[in-house]
C-alpha positions as CSV (number, residue, x, y, z in Angstrom):
1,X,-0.9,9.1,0.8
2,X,1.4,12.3,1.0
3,X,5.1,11.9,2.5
4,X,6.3,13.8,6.0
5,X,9.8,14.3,6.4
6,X,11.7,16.2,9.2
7,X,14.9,16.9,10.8
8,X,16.1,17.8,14.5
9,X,20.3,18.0,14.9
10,X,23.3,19.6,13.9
11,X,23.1,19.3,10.2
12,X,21.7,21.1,7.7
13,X,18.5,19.9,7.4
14,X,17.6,21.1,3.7
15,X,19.6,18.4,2.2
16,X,18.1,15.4,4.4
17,X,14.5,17.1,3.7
18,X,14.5,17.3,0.0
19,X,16.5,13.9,-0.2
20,X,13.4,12.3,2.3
21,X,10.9,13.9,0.2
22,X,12.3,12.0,-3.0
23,X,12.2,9.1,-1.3
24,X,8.5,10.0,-0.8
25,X,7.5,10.3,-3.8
26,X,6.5,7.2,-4.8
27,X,3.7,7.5,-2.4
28,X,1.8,10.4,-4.9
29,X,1.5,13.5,-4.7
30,X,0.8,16.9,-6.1
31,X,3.0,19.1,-4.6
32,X,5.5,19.9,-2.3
33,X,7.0,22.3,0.4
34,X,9.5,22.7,2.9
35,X,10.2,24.7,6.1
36,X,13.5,25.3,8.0
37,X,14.2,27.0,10.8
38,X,17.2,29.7,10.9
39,X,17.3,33.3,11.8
40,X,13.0,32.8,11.0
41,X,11.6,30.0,10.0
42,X,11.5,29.8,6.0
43,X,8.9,28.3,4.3
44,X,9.1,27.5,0.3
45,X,6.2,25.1,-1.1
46,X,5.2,24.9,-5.0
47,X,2.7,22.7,-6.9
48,X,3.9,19.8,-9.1
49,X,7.0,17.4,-8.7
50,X,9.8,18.1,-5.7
51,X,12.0,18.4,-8.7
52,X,10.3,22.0,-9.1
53,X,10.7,22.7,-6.0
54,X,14.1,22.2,-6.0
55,X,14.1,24.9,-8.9
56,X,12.2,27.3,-6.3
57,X,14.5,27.4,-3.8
58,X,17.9,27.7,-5.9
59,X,20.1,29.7,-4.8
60,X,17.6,31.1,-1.3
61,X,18.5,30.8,2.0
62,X,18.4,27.6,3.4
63,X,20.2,27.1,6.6
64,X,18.9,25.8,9.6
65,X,19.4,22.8,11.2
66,X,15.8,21.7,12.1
67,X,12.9,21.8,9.4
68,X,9.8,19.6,7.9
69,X,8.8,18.8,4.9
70,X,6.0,18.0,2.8
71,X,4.6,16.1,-0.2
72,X,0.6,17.0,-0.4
73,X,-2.3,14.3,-2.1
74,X,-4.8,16.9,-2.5
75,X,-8.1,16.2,-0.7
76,X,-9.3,19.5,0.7
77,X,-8.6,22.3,-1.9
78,X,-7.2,21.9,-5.8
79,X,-3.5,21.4,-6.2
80,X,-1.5,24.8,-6.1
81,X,0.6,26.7,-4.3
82,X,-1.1,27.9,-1.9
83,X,-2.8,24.9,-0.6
84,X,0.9,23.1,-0.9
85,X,2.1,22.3,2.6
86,X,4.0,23.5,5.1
87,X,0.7,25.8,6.4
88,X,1.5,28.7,8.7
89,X,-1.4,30.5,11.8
90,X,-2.5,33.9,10.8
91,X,0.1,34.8,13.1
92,X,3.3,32.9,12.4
93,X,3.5,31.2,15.4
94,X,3.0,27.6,14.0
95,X,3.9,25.8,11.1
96,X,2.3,22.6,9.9
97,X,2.4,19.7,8.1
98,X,-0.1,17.3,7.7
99,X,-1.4,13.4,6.0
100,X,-4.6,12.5,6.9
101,X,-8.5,14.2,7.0
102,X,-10.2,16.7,9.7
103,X,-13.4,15.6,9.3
104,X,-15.0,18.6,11.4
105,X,-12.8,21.1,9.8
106,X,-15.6,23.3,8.6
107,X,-17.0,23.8,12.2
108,X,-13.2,24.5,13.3
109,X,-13.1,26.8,10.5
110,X,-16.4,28.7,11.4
111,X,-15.3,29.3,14.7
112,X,-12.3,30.3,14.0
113,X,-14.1,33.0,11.7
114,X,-16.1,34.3,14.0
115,X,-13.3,34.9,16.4
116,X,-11.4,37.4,13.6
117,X,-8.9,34.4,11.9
118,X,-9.2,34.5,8.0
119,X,-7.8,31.7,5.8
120,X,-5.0,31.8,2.3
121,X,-6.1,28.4,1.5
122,X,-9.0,25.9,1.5
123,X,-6.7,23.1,3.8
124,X,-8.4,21.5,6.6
125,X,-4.6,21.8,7.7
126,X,-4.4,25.6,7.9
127,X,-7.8,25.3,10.1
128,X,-5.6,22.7,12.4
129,X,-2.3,25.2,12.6
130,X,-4.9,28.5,13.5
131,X,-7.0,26.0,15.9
132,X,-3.7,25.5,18.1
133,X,-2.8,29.0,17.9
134,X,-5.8,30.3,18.8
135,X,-5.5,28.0,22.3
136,X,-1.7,28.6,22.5
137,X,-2.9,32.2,23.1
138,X,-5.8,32.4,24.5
139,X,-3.8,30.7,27.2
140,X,-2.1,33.8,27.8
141,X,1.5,32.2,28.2
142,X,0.2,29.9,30.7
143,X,0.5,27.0,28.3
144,X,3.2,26.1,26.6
145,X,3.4,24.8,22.5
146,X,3.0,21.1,23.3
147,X,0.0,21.5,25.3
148,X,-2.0,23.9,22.8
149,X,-1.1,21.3,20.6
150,X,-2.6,18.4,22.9
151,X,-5.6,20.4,23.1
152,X,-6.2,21.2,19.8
153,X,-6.0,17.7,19.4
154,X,-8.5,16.6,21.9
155,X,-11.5,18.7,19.9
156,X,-10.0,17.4,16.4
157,X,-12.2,14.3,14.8
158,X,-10.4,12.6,12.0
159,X,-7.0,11.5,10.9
160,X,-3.5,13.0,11.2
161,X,0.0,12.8,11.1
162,X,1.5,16.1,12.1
163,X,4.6,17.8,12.5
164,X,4.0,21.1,13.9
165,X,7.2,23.8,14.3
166,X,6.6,26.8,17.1
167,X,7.7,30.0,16.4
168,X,7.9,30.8,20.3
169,X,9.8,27.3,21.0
170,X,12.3,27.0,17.8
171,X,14.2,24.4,19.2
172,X,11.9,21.8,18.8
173,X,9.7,19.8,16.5
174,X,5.9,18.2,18.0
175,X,4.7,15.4,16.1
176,X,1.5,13.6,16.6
177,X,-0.5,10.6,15.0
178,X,-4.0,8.8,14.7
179,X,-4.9,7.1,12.0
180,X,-2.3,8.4,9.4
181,X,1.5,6.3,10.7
182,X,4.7,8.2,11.7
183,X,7.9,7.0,12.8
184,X,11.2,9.2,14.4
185,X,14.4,7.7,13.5
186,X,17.0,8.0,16.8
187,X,20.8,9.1,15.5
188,X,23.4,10.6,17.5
189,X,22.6,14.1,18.9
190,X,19.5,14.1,15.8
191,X,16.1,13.1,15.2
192,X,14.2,12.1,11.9
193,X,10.9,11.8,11.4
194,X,8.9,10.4,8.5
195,X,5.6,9.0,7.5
196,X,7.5,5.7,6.8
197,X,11.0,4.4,6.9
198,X,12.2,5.0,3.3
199,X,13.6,8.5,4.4
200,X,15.2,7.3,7.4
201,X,16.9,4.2,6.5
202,X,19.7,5.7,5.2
203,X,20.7,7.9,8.5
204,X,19.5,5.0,11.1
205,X,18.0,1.8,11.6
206,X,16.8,2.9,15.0
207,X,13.3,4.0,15.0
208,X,9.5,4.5,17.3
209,X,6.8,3.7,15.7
210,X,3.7,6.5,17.1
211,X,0.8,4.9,17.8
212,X,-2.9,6.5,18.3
213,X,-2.9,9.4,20.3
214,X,0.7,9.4,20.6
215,X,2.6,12.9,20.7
216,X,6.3,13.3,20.6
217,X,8.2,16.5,22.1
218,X,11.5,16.2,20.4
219,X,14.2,18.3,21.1
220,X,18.0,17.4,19.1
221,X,19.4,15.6,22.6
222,X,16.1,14.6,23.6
223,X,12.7,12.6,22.7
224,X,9.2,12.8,25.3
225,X,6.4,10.8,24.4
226,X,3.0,11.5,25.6
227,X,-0.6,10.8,25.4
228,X,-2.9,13.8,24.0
229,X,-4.3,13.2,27.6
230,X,-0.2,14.2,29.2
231,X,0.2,10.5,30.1
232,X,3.7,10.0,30.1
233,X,4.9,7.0,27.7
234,X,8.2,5.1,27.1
235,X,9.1,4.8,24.0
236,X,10.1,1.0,22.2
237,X,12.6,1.6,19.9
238,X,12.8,-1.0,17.3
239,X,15.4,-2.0,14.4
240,X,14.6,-1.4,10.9
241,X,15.2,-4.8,8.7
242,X,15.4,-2.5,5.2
243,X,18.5,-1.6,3.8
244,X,19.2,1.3,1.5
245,X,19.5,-0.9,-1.5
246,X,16.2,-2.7,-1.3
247,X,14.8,1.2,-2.3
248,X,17.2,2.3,-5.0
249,X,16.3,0.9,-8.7
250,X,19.9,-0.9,-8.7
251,X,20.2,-0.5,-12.7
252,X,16.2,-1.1,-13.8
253,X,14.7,1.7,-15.6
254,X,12.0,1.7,-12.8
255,X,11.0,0.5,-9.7
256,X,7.9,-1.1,-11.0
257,X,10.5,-3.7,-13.3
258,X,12.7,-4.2,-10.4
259,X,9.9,-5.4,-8.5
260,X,8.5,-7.6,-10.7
261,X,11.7,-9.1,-11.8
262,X,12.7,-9.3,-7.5
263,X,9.4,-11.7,-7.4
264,X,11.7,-15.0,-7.4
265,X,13.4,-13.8,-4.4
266,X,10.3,-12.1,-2.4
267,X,8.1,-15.3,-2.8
268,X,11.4,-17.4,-1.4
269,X,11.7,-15.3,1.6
270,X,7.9,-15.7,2.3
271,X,8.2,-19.1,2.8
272,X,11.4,-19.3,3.4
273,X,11.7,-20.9,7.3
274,X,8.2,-21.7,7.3
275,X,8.6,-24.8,4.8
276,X,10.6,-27.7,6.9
277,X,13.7,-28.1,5.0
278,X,12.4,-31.8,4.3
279,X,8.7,-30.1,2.9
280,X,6.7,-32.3,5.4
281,X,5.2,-29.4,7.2
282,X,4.5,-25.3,6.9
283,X,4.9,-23.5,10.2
284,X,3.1,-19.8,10.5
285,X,4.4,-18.9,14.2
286,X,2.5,-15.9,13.9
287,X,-0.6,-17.7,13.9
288,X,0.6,-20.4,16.6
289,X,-2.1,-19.3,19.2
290,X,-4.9,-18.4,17.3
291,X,-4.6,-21.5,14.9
292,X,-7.6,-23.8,17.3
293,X,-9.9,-20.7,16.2
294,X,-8.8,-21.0,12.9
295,X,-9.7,-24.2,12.5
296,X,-12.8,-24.4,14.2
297,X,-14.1,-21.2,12.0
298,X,-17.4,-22.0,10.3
299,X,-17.2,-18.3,8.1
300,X,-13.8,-16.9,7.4
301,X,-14.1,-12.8,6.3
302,X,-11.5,-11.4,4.0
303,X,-11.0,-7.7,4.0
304,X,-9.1,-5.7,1.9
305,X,-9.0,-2.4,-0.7
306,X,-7.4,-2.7,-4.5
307,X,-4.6,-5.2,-5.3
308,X,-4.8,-7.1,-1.6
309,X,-9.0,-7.8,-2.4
310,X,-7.6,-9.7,-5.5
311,X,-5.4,-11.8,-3.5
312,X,-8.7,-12.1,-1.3
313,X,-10.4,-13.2,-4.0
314,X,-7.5,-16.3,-5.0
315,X,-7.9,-16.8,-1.3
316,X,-11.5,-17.7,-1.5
317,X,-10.9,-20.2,-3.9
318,X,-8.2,-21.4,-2.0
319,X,-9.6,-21.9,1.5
320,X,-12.9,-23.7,0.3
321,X,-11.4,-26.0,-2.4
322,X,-8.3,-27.1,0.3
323,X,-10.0,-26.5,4.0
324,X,-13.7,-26.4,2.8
325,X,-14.2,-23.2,5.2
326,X,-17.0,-20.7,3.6
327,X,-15.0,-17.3,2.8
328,X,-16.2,-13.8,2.1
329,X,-14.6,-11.6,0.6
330,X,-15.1,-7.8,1.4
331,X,-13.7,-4.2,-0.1
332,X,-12.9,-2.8,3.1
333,X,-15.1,0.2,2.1
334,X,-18.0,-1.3,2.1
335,X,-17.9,-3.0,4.8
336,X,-17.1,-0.1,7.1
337,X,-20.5,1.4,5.9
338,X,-23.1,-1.0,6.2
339,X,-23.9,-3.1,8.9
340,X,-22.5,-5.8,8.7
341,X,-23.2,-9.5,10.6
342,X,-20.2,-11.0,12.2
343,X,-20.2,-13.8,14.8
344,X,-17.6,-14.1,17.8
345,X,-16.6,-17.8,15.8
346,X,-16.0,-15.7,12.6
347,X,-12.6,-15.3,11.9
348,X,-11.7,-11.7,9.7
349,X,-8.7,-11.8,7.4
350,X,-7.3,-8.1,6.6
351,X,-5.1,-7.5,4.1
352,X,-2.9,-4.6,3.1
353,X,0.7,-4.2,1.9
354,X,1.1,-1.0,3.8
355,X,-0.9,-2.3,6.7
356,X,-2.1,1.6,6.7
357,X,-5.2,1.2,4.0
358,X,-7.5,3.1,6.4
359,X,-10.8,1.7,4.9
360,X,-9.4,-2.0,6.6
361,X,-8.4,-0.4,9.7
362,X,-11.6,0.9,10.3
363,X,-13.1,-2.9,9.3
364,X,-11.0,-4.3,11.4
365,X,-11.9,-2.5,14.3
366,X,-15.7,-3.2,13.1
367,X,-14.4,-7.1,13.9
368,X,-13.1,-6.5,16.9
369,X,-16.0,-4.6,18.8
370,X,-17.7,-7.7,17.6
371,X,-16.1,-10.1,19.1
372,X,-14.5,-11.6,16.0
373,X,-10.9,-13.3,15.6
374,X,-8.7,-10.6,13.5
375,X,-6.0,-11.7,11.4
376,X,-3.5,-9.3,9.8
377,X,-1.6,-10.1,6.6
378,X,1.1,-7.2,6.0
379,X,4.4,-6.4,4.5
380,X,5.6,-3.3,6.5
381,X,7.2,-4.5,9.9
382,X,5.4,-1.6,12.8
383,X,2.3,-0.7,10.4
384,X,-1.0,-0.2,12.3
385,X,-2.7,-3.4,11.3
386,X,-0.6,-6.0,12.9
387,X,-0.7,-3.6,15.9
388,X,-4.7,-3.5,15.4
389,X,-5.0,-7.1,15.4
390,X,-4.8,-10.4,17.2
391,X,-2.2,-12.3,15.3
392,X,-0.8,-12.1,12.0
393,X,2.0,-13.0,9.0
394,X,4.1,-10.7,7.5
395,X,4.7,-11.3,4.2
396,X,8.6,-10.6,3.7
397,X,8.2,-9.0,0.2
398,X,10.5,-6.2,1.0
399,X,9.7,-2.5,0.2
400,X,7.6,-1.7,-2.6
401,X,8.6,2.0,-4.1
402,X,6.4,1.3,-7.8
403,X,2.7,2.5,-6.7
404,X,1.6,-0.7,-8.7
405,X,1.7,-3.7,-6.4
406,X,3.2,-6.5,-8.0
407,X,5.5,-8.9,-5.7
408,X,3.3,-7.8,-2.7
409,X,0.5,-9.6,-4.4
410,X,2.3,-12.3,-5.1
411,X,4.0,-12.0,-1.5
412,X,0.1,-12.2,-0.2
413,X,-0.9,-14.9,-2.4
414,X,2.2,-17.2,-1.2
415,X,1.1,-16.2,2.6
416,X,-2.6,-17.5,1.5
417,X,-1.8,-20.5,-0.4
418,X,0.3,-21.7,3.2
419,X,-2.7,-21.0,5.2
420,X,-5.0,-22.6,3.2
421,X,-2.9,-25.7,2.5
422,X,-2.4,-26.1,6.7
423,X,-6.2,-25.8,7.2
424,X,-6.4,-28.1,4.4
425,X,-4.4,-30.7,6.3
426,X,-5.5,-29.7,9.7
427,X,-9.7,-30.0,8.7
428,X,-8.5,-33.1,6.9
429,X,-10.3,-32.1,3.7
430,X,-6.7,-33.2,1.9
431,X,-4.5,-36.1,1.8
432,X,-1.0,-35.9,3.0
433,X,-0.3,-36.9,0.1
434,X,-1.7,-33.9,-1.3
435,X,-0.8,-31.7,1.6
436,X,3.3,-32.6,0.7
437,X,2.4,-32.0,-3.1
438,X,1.1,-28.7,-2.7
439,X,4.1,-27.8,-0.4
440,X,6.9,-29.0,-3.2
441,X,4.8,-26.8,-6.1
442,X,4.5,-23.9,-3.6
443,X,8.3,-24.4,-3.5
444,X,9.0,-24.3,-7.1
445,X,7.3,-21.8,-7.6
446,X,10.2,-19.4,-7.2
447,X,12.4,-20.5,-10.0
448,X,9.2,-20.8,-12.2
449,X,8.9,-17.8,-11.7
450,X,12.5,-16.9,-13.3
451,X,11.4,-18.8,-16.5
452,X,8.7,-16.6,-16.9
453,X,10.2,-13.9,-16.4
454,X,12.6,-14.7,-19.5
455,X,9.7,-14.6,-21.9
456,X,10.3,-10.6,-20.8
457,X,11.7,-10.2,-24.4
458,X,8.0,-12.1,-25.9
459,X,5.7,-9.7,-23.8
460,X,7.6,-6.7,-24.9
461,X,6.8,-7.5,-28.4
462,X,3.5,-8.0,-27.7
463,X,2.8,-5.1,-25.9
464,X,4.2,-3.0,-28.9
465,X,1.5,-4.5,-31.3
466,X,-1.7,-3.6,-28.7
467,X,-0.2,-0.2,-26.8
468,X,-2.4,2.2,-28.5
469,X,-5.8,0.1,-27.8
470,X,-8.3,2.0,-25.7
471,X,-10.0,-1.0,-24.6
472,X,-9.0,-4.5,-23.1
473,X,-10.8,-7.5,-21.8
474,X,-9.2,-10.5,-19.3
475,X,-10.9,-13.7,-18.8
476,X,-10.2,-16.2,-16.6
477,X,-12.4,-19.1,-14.6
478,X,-12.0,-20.2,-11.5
479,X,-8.3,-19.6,-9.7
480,X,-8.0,-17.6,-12.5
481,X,-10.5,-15.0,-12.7
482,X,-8.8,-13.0,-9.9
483,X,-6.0,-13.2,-11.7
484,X,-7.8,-11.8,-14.6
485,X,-9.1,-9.0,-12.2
486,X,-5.6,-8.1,-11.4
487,X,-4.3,-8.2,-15.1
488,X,-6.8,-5.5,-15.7
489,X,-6.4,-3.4,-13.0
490,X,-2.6,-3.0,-13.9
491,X,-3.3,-2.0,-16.8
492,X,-5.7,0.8,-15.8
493,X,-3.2,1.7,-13.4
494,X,-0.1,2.8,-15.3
495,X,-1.0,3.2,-18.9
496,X,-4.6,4.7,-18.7
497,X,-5.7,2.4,-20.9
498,X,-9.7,1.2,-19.9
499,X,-9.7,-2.5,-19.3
500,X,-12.1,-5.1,-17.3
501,X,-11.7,-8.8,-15.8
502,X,-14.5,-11.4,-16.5
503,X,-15.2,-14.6,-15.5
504,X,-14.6,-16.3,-18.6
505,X,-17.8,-17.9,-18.8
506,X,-19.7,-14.6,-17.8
507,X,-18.8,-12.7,-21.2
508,X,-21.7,-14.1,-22.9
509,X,-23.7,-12.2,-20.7
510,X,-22.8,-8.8,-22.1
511,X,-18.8,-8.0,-22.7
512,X,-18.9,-10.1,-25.7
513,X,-21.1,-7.1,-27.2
514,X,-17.7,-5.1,-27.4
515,X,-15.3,-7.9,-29.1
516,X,-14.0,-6.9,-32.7
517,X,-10.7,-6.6,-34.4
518,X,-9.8,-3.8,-32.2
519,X,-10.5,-5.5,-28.9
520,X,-7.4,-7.2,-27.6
521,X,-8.8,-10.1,-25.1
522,X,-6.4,-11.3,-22.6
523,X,-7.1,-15.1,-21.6
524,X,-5.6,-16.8,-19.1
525,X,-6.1,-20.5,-19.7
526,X,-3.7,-23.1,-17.9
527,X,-4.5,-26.6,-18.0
528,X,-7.3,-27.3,-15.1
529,X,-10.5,-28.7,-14.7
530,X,-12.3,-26.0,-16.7
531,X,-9.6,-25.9,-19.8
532,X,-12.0,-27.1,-22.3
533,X,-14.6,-24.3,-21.4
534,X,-11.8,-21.7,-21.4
535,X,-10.9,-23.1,-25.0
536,X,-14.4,-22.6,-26.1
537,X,-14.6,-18.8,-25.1
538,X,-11.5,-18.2,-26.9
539,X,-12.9,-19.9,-30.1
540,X,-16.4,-17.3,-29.1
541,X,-13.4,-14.5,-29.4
542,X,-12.2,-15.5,-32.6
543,X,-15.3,-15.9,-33.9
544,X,-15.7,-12.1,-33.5
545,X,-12.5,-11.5,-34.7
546,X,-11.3,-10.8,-31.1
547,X,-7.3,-10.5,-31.2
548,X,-6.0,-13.6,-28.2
549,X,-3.3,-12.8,-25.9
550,X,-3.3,-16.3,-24.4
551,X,-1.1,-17.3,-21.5
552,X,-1.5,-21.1,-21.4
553,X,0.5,-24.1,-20.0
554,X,4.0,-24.8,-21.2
555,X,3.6,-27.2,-24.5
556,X,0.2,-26.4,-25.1
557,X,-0.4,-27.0,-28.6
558,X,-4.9,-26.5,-29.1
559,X,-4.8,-22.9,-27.5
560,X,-1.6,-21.9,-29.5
561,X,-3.2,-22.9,-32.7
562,X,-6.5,-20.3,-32.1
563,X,-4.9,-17.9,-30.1
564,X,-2.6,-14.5,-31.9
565,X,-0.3,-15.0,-29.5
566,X,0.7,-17.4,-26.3
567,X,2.9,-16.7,-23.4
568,X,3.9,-20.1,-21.7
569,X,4.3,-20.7,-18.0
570,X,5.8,-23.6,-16.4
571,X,2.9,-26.6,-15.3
572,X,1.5,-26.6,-12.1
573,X,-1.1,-27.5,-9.5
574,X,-4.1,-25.4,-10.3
575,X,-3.9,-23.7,-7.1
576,X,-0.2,-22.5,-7.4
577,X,-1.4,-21.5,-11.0
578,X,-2.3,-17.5,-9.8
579,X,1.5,-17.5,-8.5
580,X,2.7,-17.7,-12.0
581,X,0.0,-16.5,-14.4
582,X,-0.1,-12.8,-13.0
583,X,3.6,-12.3,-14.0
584,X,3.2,-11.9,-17.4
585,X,0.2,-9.7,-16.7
586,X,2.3,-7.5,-14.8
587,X,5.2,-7.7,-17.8
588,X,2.4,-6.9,-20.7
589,X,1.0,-4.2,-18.3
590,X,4.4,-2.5,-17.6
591,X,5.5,-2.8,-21.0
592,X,2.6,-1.2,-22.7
593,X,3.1,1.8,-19.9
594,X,6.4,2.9,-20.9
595,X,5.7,2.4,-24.8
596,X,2.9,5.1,-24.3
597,X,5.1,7.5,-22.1
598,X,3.0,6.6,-18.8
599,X,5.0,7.6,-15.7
600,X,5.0,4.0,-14.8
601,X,6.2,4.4,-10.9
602,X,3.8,7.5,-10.1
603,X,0.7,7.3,-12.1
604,X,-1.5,10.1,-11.9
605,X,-4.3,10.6,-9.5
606,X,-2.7,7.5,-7.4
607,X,-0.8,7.2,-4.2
608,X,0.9,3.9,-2.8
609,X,-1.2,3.9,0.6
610,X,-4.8,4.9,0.8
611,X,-4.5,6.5,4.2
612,X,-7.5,8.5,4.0
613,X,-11.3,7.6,3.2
């Protein structure tokens, strides 16, 4: 959630602001703002797109070579332009920007009331930027801007990742993290700093990743990292993998369609060089040591929020049909909150594109104090959950600009299906036989996928007959009714339009109240042990006068004589089928988006990383 962008060097920093705040923007927001240091420090912030605030500052002063900037998800206070970031101290000595939550902003606030400091907006972030003021000079210039900042810090409970600018010290930018990720690209002579790497890639592939506690003191020649406690840290610089074309749209109309379409060449490079050449083996070296405790798990605990509980839930039905493990599978933000019973032999599964969700951080750590085995499954290289836990697997997908997840899902899926086919072969609960079957269909699955995808034209005539619907129903059984789940939810997602996913079998038991001629039903029914069933609910839709959207097995001739309309996907193994049976979800979602004018890569009320409870 929200998007931090600064700038330390000898350029002009406007341009690389408002160019990193673009690149931001797929992460939502509701406004955005800028501050540059010159002659003063200049601050101009507006509500809505950065588009209008590029229409703000036309033709103002915008020199300076060091400045932040800001794209605000409102949490504390309604979207305007007042509560827009940067926030200034009642007496201009800091500016600050700011992702994350101060939970004990009100007591902050009170004191700070009480001691003469009045507020513009209703921000936990101004209370932050008048609470290290207030130190900075009731220190009486016997502490300096970084250390005000430190202890401000220290009486601060919540999450945050700040850029702060001192009027006193306008050389420098201080940035600080917990909970909410930062990272500070290294050029020549410069400094960048964003929430994540999207801004920076395109300046350097050199960057520090902060970690908890962590404060940096960065001057244009010169970087000092720190503890809020004044321990001195070295930094690790790392390389970025990302290249500047992986984030541009590269001719699609939006990122959302590039992404789905890219989902061929995502789910290759998942397994790509952890399939033997000869598909006799799979090889996850990030879970080389903690494999034995894998193995010997009697409970494996999924975690994740959103899209990544789906590919929890295709997990589940993985892991106990191939490895006959017992799995659970968790919202992350439920878990946090009740007390939940975990044994040292449990092993805990979190899941997150982002790896920055902060409802699984908080799980995982839950896991940890424990004494439980934590296992991350990410796409986003330096992210807080593979730092946060034992072992993991990155999932290769590549960046993800639309704020609908489509080939990270399938990215996490891939990542699944591998561990739960080695468990299956390691718990010898499958053949080899089957264990080298499952590899070669896991392997095909990438240029199934490109068939699919060419029934694009199919879909998009489809969509066009249902895109005014208010109301939509998914079925699916079995490896397929998480699928169905995550049909739904893509379609609530970018065209507003209500829909729910059902267990096939379970819409007897109320949903089928709503079925009529104006209720599209969206069944997913591949040829698998429960096709028969599947076939029967569909003839209980028709019956009703239901309208079918049926994605069924290539040739399948029964379904395409009941259904109004199929959409074939290649055969396959019944546990590779949620590989291929959520792209033409995603197609029909997509499709019916941009038919109803739905800003399909920014949809309202949503950001790309829940970051904050």
């Amino acid at each position: 959630m929200c998007g931090i962008v600064g700038y330390i060097g000898e350029k002009d920093a406007y341009p690389i602001l408002i160019n990193g705040l673009k690149r931001l923007e797929y992460r939502g927001y509701d406004s955005a703002g800028v501050a540059i240091i010159g002659n003063e420090t200049k601050i101009f912030k507006k509500k809505g797109k950065v588009s209008e605030l590029e229409k703000l500052v036309k033709n103002k002063d915008v020199s300076g070579v060091i400045g932040i900037g800001h794209t605000r998800w409102a949490t504390h206070g309604e979207p305007n332009d007042v509560n827009a970031h940067p926030h200034t101290s009642q007496n201009n000595k800091f500016t600050v920007i700011h992702n994350g939550i101060i939970e004990n902003y009100g007591r902050l606030k009170r004191k700070l009331e009480d001691r003469g400091y009045k507020f513009k907006s209703q921000t936990d972030t101004e209370v932050l930027a008048n609470l290290i003021e207030y130190i900075y000079i009731k220190g009486n210039g016997e502490i300096d801007a970084e250390h005000a900042v430190r202890l401000a810090l220290s009486k601060v409970i919540g999450a945050y990742g700040i850029v702060i600018i001192s009027k006193d010290e306008p050389d420098k930018l201080i940035a600080a993290r917990k909970g909410s990720p930062l990272v500070i690209g290294i050029g020549e002579g410069e400094y960048y700093i964003a929430s994540d790497a999207t801004p920076i890639i395109e300046h350097t592939d050199s960057v520090i990743y902060l970690n908890n506690d962590n404060v940096a003191i960065i001057k244009k020649d010169q970087l000092t990292l720190k503890t809020i406690g004044n321990d001195e840290l070295k930094p690790l610089i790392q390389k970025l993998t990302m290249d500047i074309g992986s984030i541009e749209k590269n001719g699609y109309e939006h990122f959302m369609l590039k992404e789905i379409f890219e989902q061929p060449k995502s789910i290759l490079d998942t397994f790509r060089g952890r399939v033997a050449a000869d598909l006799s083996e799979i090889r996850l070296g990030g879970l080389f040591e903690v494999m034995p405790k894998l193995e010997k798990a009697k409970r494996i605990i999924i975690i994740a929020c959103g899209t990544s509980w789906h590919a929890g839930l295709v997990a589940e039905y993985l892991i106990e049909t191939l490895a006959r493990v017992p799995v659970e599978v968790e919202y992350g933000s439920e878990f946090r909150y009740r007390k939940p019973i975990i044994y040292e032999d449990d092993v805990v599964i979190a899941i997150s594109q982002s790896g920055e969700t902060a409802d699984t951080l908080a799980a995982i750590n839950i896991a940890k104090e424990a004494g439980a085995t934590v296992l991350g499954i990410c796409n986003v290289v330096g992210a807080s959950i593979p730092r946060e836990t034992h072992a993991g697997v990155y999932t290769h997908a590549g960046p993800e600009i639309g704020v609908a997840s489509t080939k990270a899902f399938t990215a996490q899926v891939t990542v699944l299906t591998m561990i739960a086919i080695i468990l299956g072969k390691n718990n010898n609960t499958i053949s080899d036989d089957e264990y080298t079957s499952l590899i070669k269909e896991l392997t095909d699955v990438p240029k199934k996928v490109e068939e699919i995808l060419k029934s694009d034209p199919i879909i998009k005539k489809i969509s066009e007959l249902y895109k005014d619907a208010t109301n939509f129903l998914y079925l699916g059984r079995g490896y397929l009714f998480p699928v169905a789940l995550e049909g739904a939810l893509k379609l609530k997602e970018i065209s507003y339009i209500h829909a729910e996913g059902y267990p096939a079998a379970e819409m007897k038991h109320g949903p089928i109240a709503l079925i009529d001629e104006n209720m599209p039903v969206v069944v997913i029914a591949t040829q698998d042990n429960s096709y028969e069933k599947i076939v029967s609910n569909i003839q209980e839709v028709k019956a009703r006068n239901g309208k079918v959207i049926a994605i069924v097995t290539e040739g399948d001739t029964v379904i395409k004589s009941m259904a109004d309309h199929v959409i074939e996907v290649p055969k396959s193994h019944e546990a590779i089928a949620p590989l291929l049976t959520v792209v033409p979800l995603q197609l029909l979602s997509y499709h019916i988006a941009v038919m109803r004018d739905c800003n399909v890569d920014q949809p309202r009320n949503l950001a790309k990383s829940v970051t904050v409870e």
